[in-house]
C-alpha positions in Angstrom: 0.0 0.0 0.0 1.4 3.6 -0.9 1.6 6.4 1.7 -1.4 7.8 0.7 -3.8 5.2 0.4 -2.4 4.3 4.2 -2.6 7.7 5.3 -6.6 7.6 4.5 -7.0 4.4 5.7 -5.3 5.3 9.1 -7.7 8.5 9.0 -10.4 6.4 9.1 -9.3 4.6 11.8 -8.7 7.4 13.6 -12.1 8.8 13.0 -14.2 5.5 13.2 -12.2 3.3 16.1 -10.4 5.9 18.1 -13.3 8.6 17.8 -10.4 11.8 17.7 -11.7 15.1 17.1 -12.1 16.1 13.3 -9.5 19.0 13.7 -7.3 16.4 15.3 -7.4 14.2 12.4 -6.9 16.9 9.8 -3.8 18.1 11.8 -2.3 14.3 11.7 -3.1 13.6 8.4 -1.4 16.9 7.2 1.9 15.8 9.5 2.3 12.4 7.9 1.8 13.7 4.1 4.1 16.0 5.2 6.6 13.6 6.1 5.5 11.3 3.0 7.0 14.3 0.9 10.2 14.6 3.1 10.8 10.8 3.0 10.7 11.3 -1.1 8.3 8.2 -2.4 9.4 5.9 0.1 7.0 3.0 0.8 5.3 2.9 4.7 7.3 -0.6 5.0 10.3 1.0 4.0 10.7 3.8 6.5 13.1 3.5 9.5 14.1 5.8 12.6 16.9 7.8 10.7 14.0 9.1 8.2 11.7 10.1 10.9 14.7 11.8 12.7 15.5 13.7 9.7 11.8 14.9 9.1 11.6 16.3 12.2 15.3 18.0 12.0 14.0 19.2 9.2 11.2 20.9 10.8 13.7 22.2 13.7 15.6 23.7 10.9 12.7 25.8 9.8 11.5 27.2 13.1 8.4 25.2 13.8 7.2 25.6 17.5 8.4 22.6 19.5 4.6 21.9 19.9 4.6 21.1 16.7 7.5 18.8 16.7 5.7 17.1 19.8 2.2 16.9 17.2 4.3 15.2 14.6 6.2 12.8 16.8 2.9 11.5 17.9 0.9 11.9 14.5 4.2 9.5 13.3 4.1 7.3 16.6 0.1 6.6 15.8 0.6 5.7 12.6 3.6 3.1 12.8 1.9 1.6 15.9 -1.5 1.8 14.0 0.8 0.3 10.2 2.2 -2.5 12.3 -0.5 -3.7 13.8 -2.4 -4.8 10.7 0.3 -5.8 9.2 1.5 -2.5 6.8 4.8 -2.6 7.9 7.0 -5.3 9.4 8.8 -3.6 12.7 7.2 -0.1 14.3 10.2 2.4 13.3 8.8 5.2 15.8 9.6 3.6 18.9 12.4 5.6 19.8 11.7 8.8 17.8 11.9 11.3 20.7 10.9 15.1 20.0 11.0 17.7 22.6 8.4 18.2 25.0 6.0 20.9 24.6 6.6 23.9 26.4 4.3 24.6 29.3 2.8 27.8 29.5 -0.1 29.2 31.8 -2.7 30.5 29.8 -3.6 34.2 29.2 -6.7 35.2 30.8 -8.5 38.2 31.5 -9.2 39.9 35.0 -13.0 39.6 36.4 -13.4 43.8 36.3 -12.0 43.5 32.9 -14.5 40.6 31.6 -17.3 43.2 33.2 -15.8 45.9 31.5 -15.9 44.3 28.4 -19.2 43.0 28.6 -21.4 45.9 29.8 -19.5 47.9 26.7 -21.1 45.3 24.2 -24.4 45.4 26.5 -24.7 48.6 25.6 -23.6 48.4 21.6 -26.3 45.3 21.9 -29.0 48.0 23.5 -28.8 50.0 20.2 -30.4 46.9 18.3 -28.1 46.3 15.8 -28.2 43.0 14.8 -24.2 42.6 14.3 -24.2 44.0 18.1 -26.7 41.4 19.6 -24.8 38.7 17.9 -21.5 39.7 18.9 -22.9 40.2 22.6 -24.2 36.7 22.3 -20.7 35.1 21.5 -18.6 37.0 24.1 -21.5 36.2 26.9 -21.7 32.3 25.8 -17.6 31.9 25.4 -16.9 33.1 28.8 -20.3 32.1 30.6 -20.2 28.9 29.1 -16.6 28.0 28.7 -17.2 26.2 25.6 -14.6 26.2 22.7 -15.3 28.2 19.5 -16.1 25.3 17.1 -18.9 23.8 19.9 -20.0 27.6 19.5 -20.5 27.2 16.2 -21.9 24.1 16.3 -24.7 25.4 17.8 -28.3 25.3 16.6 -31.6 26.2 18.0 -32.6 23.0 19.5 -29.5 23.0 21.5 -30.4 25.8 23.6 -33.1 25.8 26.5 -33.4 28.9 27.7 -35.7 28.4 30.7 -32.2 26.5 32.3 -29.9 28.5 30.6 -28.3 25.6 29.4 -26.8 24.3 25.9 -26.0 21.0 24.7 -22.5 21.1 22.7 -20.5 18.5 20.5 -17.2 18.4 22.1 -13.9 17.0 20.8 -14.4 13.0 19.6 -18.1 13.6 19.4 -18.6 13.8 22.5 -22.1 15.3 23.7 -22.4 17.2 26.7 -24.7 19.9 28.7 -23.2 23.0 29.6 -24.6 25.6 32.0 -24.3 29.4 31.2 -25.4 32.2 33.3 -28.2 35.2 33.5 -26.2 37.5 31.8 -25.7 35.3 28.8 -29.3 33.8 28.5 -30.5 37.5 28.1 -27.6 38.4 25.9 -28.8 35.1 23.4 -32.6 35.7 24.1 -32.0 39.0 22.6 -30.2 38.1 19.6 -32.5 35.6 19.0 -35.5 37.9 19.1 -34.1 40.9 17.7 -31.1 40.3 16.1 -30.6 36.4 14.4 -33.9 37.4 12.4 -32.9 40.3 10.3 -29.7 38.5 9.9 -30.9 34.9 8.8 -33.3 37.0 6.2 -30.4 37.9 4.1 -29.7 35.1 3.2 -33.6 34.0 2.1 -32.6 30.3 3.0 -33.3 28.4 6.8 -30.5 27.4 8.8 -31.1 26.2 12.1 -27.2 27.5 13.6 -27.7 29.9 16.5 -24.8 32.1 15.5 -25.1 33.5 11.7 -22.8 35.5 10.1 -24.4 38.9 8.7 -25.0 37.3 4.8 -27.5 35.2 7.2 -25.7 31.7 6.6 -23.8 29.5 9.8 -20.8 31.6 11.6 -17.7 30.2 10.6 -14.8 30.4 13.6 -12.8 32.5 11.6 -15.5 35.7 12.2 -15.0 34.6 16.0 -11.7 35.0 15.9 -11.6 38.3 14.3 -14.4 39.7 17.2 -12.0 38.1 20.4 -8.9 39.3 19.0 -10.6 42.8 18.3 -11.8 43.5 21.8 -9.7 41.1 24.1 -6.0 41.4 22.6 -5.7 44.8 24.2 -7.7 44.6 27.4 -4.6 41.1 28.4 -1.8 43.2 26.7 -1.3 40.3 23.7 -0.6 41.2 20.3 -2.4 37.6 19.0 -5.7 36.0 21.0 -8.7 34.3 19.8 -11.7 32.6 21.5 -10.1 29.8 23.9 -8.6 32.7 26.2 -12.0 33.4 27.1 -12.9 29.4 27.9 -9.6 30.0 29.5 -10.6 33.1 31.5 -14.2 31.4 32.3 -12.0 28.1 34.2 -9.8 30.5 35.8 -12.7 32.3 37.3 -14.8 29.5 38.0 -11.8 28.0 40.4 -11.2 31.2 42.0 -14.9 31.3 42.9 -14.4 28.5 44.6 -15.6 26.0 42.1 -14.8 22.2 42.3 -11.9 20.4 40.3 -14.0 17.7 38.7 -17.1 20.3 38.2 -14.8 22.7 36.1 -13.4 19.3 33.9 -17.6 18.4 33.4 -18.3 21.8 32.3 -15.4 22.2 29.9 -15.3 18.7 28.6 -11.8 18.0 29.1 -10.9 14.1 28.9 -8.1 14.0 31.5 -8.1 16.0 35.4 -4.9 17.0 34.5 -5.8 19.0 31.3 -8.1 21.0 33.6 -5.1 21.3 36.5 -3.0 23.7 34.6 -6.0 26.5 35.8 -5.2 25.8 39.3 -1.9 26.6 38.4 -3.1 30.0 37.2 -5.0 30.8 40.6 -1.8 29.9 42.0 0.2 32.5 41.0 -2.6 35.2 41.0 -2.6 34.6 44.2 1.2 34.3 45.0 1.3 37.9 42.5 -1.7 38.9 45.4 0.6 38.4 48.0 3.3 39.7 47.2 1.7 42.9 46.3 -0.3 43.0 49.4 1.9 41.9 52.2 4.2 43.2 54.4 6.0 40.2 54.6 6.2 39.2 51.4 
């Protein structure tokens, strides 16, 4: 089998068996083509370590984040364990293919009088009743009140809101379904749009779509647009030159801990897999608090 009949057919396996996230699949299956071009032709049962340790030397050479080197170690390592398993290849050349570990960095957030600032400014944009306004009120009061990620945003239609419990039922990474709680604020920010903005919106485009958010030709928000909004109005309230939508699911876990919330509560709401994805938040609270304290006391 050639590379790229066994990159699909590891694809699939990837989506079907192992139930990863679309965007994860995408981001593997553009790793290994990449390597298939690097190893020049070169047959899956024909690869060994030395070409796998030159792909990613390659990539050092070029600058790529060492996130990125630890993504295409593993998109490598899943595929050779995945190739020899059924037989593809006769020996698992990834088994010592080491790339650095990713750097861990505490996630920017945004203070809570900043969050307030920012949201009574679009609460009073949204007051005007422009539809662009309530809609863009909507998506700042659901990311942070919710803590969901910007494709589940997206994702959303009608039917996945109930708006008497100011819930919403999302499609997480793998598919997975869950119910996510958002607050007052937010449930009168969407019930808003949805009576005075999403209308005059979705009638642009003449056609029904049943997505909550809509861009303003009427049609299903595409994350870009919610990139564009976050990075407008929160890049210079946390002093970053680049941020988009997950500092605000960042900003809603680092609150929510703060407030006092528990562990396993915070990993439910966000949908996180593994305790110790959602851990790196307490770390957060951490140093606020050390940053507190040392500000603050005498003693310090």
């Amino acid at each position: 089998m050639d590379f790229e009949s066994a990159i699909d057919a590891f694809a699939g396996h990837l989506e079907q068996v192992r139930r990863l996230s679309r965007a994860t699949v995408k981001a593997y299956r553009s790793d290994l083509r990449d390597f298939a071009r690097s190893a020049g032709g070169v047959m899956p049962r024909d690869v060994d370590l030395e070409l796998l340790r030159n792909w990613l030397w390659e990539a050092t050479q070029r600058g790529d984040a060492r996130s990125t080197l630890a993504r295409r170690a593993a998109a490598a390592r899943a595929f050779f364990s995945w190739a020899y398993e059924t037989g593809l290849t006769p020996h698992d050349p990834s088994l010592r293919l080491i790339a650095p570990k990713k750097a861990q960095t505490l996630p920017t957030i945004a203070s809570r009088d900043a969050m307030t600032a920012l949201l009574d400014t679009h609460r009073e944009a949204a007051a005007t009743g422009d539809p662009i306004a309530l809609r863009d009120h909507a998506i700042l009061e659901l990311l942070y009140g919710a803590g969901i990620r910007v494709s589940e945003l997206c994702g959303l239609d009608i039917d996945d809101l109930d708006l008497d419990r100011a819930t919403a039922r999302v499609l997480g990474k793998g598919d997975k379904e869950r119910v996510v709680p958002f607050g007052v604020p937010a449930r009168d920010s969407v019930h808003a749009y949805l009576r005075r903005g999403r209308p005059t919106l979705v009638a642009r485009s003449g056609a029904f779509t049943p997505a909550v958010v809509v861009g303003s030709r009427g049609s299903r928000v595409g994350p870009r647009t919610v990139y564009e909004l976050v990075a407008r109005v929160l890049a210079p309230i946390v002093g970053a030159e680049t941020i988009g939508p997950h500092a605000l699911r960042h900003t809603a876990a680092t609150h929510l801990l703060d407030g006092g919330a528990d562990l396993r509560a915070v990993q439910e709401i966000l949908g996180h897999a593994s305790l110790g994805t959602t851990q790196i938040y307490t770390h957060v609270s951490t140093e606020r608090l050390t940053s507190a304290y040392k500000l603050a006391h005498p003693r310090a």
